[in-house]
FIGU-905350 format. One line per field, with one value per residue (C-alpha): chain; x, y, z. Coordinates in steps of 0.25 Angstrom, whole numbers, always signed. Each point is the difference from the previous one (the first is absolute). Example, Ala and Ser with C-alpha at 12.3 -4.5 7.8 and 13.67 -1.06 7.14 Angstrom:
ch = A, A
c1 = +49, +6
c2 = -18, +14
c3 = +31, -2
REM end
This chain:
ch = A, A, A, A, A, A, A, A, A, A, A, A, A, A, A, A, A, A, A, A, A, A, A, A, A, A, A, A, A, A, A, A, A, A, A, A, A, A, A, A, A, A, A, A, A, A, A, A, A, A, A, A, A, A, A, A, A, A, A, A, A, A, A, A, A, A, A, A, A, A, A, A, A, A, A, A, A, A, A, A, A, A, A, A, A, A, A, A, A, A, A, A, A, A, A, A, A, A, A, A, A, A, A, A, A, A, A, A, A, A, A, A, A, A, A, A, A, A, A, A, A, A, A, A, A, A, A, A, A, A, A, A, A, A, A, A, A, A, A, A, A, A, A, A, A, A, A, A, A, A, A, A, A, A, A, A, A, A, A, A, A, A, A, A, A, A, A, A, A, A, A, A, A, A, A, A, A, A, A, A, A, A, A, A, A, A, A, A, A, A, A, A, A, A, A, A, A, A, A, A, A, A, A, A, A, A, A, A, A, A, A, A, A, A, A, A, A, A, A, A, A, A, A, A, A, A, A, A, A, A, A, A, A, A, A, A, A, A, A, A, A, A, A, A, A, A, A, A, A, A, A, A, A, A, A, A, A, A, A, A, A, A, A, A, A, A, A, A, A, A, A, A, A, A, A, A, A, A, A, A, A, A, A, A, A, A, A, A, A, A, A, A, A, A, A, A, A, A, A, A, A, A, A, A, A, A, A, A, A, A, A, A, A, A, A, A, A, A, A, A, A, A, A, A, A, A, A, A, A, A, A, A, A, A, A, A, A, A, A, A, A, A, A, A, A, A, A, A, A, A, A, A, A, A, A, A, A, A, A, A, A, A, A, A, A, A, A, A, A, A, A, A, A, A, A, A, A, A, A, A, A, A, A, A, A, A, A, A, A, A, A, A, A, A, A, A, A, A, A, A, A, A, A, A, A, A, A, A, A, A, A, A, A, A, A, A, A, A, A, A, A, A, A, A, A, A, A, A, A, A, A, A, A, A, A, A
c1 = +228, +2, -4, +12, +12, -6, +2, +15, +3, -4, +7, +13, +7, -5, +5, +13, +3, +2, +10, +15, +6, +8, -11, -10, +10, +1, -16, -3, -11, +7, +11, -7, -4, +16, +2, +10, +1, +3, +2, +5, +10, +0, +5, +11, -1, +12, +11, -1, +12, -5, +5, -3, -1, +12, +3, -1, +13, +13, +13, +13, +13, +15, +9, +14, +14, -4, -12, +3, -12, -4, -3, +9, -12, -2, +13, -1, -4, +11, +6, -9, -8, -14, -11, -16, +0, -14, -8, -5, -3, -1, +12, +8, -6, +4, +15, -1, +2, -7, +9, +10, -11, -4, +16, +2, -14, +2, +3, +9, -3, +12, -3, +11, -7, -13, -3, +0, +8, +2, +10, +13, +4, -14, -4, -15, -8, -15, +0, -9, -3, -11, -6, -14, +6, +9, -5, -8, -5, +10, -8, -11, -10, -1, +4, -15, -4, +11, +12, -12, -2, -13, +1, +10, -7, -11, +7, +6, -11, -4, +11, +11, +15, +13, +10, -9, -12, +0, +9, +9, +5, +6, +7, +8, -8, +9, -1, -10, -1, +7, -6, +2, +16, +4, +9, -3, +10, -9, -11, +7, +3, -11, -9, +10, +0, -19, +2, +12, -14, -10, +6, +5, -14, -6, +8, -2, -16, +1, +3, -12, +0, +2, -10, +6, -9, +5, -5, +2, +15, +2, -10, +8, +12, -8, -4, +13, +6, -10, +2, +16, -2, -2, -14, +2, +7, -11, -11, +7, +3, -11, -15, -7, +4, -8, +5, -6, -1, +11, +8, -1, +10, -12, +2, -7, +0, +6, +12, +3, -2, +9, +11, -2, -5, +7, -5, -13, +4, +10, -1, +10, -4, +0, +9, -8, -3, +8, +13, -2, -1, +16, +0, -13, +4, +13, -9, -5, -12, -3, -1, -9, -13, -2, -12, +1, -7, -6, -8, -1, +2, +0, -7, +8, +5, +7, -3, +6, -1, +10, +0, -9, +7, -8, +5, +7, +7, +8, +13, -4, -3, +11, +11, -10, +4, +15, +1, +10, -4, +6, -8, -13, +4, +3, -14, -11, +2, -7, -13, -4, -4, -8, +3, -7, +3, -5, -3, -14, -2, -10, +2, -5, -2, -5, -11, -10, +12, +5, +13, +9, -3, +6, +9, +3, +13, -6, +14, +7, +7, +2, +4, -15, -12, -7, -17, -5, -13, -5, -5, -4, +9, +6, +7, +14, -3, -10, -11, +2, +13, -6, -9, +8, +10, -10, -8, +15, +4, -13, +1, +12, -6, -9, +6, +8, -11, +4, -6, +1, -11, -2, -8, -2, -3, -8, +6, +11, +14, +14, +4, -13, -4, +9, -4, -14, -9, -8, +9, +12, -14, +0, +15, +1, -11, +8, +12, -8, -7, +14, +2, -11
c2 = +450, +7, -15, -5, +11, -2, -15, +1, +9, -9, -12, +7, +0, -14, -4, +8, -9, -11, +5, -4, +12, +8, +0, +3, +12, +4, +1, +3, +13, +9, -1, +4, +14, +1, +4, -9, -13, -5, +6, -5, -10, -14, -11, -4, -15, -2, +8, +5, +1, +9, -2, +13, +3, +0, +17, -1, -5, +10, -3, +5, +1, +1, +3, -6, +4, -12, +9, +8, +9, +7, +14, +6, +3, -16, -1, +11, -9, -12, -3, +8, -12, -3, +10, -2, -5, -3, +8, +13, +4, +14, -1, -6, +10, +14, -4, -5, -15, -10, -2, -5, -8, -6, -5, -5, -7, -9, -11, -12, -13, -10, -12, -8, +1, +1, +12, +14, +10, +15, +8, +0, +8, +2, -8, +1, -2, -1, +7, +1, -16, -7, +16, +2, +16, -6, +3, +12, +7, +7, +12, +10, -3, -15, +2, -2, -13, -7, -10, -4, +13, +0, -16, +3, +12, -10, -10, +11, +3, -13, -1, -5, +8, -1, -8, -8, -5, +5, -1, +0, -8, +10, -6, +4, +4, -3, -14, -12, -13, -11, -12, -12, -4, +14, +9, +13, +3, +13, -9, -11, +11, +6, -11, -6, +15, -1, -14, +6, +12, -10, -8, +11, +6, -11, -3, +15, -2, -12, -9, +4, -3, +11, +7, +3, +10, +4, +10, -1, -6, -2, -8, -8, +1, -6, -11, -4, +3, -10, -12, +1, -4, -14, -5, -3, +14, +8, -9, +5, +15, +5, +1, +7, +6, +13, +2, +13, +1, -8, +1, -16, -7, -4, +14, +11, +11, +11, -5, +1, +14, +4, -9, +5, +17, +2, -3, +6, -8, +9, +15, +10, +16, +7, -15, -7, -15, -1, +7, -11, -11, -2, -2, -9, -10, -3, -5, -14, +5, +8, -15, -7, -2, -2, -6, -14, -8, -9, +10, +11, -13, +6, +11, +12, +10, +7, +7, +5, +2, -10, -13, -3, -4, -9, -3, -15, +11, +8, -5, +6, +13, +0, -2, +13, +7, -1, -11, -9, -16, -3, +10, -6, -15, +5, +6, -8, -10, +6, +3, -18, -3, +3, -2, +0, +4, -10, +7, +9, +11, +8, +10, +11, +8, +12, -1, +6, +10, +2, -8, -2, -13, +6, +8, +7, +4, +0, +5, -9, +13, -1, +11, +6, -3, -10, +0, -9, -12, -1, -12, -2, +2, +10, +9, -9, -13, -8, -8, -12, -1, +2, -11, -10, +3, -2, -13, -7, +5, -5, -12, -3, +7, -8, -15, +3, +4, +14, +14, +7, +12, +8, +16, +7, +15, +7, +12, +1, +4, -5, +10, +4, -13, +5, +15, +1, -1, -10, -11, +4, -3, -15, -1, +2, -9, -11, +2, +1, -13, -6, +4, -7
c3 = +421, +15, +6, -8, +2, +15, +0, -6, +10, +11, -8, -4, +14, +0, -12, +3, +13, -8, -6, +3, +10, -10, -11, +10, +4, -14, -5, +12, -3, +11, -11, -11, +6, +4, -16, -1, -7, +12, +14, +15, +4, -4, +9, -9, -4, -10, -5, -14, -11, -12, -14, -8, -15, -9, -2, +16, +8, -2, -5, +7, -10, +3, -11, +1, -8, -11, -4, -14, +1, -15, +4, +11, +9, +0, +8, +11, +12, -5, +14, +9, +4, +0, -6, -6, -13, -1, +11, -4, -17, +3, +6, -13, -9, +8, +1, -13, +4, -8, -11, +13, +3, -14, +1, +15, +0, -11, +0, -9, -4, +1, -7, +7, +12, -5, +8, +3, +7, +1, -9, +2, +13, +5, +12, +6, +10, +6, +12, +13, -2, +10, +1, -5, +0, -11, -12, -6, -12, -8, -2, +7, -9, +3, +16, +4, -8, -3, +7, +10, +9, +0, +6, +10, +4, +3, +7, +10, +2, +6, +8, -9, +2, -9, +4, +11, -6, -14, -10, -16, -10, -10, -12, -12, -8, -14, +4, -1, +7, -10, -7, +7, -2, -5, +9, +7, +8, +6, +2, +6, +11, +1, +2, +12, +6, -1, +6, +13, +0, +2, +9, +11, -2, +3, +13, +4, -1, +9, -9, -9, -15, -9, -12, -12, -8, -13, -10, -16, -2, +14, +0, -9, +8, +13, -8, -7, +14, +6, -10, +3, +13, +5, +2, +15, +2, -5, +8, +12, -3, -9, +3, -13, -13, -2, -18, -6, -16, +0, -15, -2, -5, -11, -6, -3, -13, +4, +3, -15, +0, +10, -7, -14, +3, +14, +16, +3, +14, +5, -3, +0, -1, -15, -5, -10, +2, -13, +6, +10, -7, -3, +16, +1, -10, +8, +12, +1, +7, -13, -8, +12, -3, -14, -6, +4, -13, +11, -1, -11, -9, -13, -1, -7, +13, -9, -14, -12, -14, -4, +13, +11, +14, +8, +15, -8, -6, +11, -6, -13, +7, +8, -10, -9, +13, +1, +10, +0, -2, +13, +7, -6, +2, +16, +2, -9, +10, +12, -7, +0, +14, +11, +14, +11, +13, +10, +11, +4, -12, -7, -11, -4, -13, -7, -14, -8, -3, -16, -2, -13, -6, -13, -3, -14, -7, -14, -8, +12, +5, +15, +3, -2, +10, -4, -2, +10, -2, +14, +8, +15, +14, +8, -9, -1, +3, -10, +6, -9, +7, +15, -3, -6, +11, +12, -7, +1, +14, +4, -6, +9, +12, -1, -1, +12, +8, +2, +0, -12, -2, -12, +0, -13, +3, -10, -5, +6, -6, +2, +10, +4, +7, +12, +1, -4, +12, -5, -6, +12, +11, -7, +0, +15, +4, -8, +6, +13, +0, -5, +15, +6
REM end
């Protein structure tokens, strides 16, 4: 055993010299007794334009004289310009805030346009755009792990800076990338306001192509954002797609729950999901991701004592909840297709963790927690979903002769895959080697 541990010693720095320069860098031993996941400076390669999850980017409201607030406290800041809407949770609490916010986050459905918009009088805004400082946690508790701190902590470290070589693509968080020929007029802006990001971060790393990484929605959002770009464009400006427990547009389970019992996605101190479910069900973000039959088939997802819904039957389950048709027919659409970036990616995701595969409203009362039949993947997303995703985009990788990378981390969660040392080690040698 000693002749061993002595031989790959000896081998190690060896082995290690082979490596390209910033994963060399990065394993390095003399980092490993630094404490850190990571330590000393990285001869930055590429720019890198994070996407974060979806309870992460803040909102900035204004109110103007259209607005007819339903509690007088709603209408103190009509006319005194811009001010956190969706920023700090504890904040909303102590001065008594979140029925204001309940109100002035919804949003409305207009079937003649076949979009949505905010409430009459209320006008928003994302702010601190194209900074990786620009989104955070809502709350104390989730500071430390969530909103990838922990990754950009790690990317300092190596000598990334805000605003230079490192940076953010926050988005609204009501809204969701449309189906192919539907409007969104927010995305529609967004998406030209991330092309503008890549494009001047690119020129001011000497013309280097950008990374996206994104993690959970945003992964998404990086993806659609991607596939609305010409081919030739995205050739020239975008060198590796780094998507972390991406919520697919093949679906996933708990999606459900949080439209039928209230968001367990965005929290709000001493509010019950239930008390902000009103809120979430006017969000086309809230309706994305639904099991897609191309892959749950017909398997029943939801249970009760008088109709089984299978993911053929969102409509069904849809209309049981209180939506409108037009809603339903608006977002179905998105859950048929897979599509491929075309350009250098790999993917990575959480398993081996319990996630909903069933849920259960037995008396088909909504308003209750359901019991829950569990299945395998990282706590939200289901692994059916993550496989049948990866076999397609590799199937289109793959014909066009470009990179397409797939690693499956065992045991770790949605969030935890980019805070937990172990899983946050492999993310960053990924994004690392996207460098090279």
């Amino acid at each position: 055993m000693g002749t061993k541990t002595q031989l790959l010693g000896l081998l190690l720095p060896l082995l290690l010299l082979l490596l390209p320069p910033p994963l060399r860098n990065y394993l390095s031993t003399d980092q490993a007794a630094s404490g850190r996941v990571g330590h000393g400076r990285l001869q930055v390669y590429h720019p890198i334009i994070l996407f974060p999850g979806i309870s992460c980017p803040n909102l900035e409201a204004r109110l103007t004289d259209a607005y007819v607030p339903s509690l007088p406290r709603c209408g103190a800041l009509k006319g005194k310009g811009w001010f956190p809407l969706w920023n700090n949770t504890q904040d909303l609490v102590d001065h008594d805030y979140v029925p204001c916010l309940l109100e002035q986050m919804s949003l409305v459905y207009d079937p003649v346009l076949n979009d949505f918009h905010n409430q009459p009088g209320v006008e928003t805004r994302v702010p601190n755009f194209g900074s990786s400082d620009g989104f955070t946690a809502k709350d104390d508790v989730g500071r430390d792990v969530f909103c990838l701190l922990k990754l950009r902590q790690e990317l300092e470290a190596l000598g990334y800076r805000d605003g230079e070589t490192l940076f953010g693509a926050p988005y609204d968080i009501r809204h969701t990338p449309p189906s192919l020929g539907q409007p969104s007029q927010v995305y529609s802006d967004y998406f030209v306001r991330v092309k503008d990001l890549v494009q001047n971060v690119s020129q001011k790393n000497g013309n280097k192509p950008a990374i996206l990484v994104g993690h959970s929605f945003g992964a998404r959002a990086a993806l659609d954002f991607v596939n609305s770009t010409p081919l030739p464009w995205r050739k020239i400006f975008i060198k590796h797609m780094v998507l972390i427990s991406a919520t697919l547009v093949t679906g996933f389970v708990p999606v459900i729950t949080n439209l039928a019992s209230g968001p367990t996605v965005i929290v709000v101190p001493t509010v019950k999901p239930l008390d902000l479910r009103p809120m979430w069900r006017t969000f086309m973000s809230s309706l994305a991701s639904l099991p897609s039959p191309m892959v749950f088939g017909y398997e029943p997802l939801v249970v009760t004592k008088h109709r089984n819904y299978s993911a053929y039957d969102n409509m069904d389950l849809l209309t049981a909840l209180g939506f409108s048709t037009d809603v339903g027919k608006r977002v179905l659409p998105t859950k048929l297709k897979v599509v491929a970036p075309m350009v250098p990616m790999t993917y990575l995701c959480g398993a081996g963790i319990q996630t909903p595969n069933q849920v259960v409203y037995w008396e088909s009362n909504f308003d209750v927690v359901p019991e829950y039949v569990y299945g395998d993947g990282d706590s939200i997303v289901n692994l059916v979903s993550v496989l049948a995703f990866v076999k397609e985009i590799s199937r289109q990788q793959r014909q066009s002769n470009i990179p397409f990378k797939f690693i499956k981390i065992a045991n770790a969660s949605h969030s935890g895959i980019v805070s937990e040392e172990s899983s946050l080690r492999r993310v960053m040698t990924e994004i690392l080697e996207a460098n090279c």
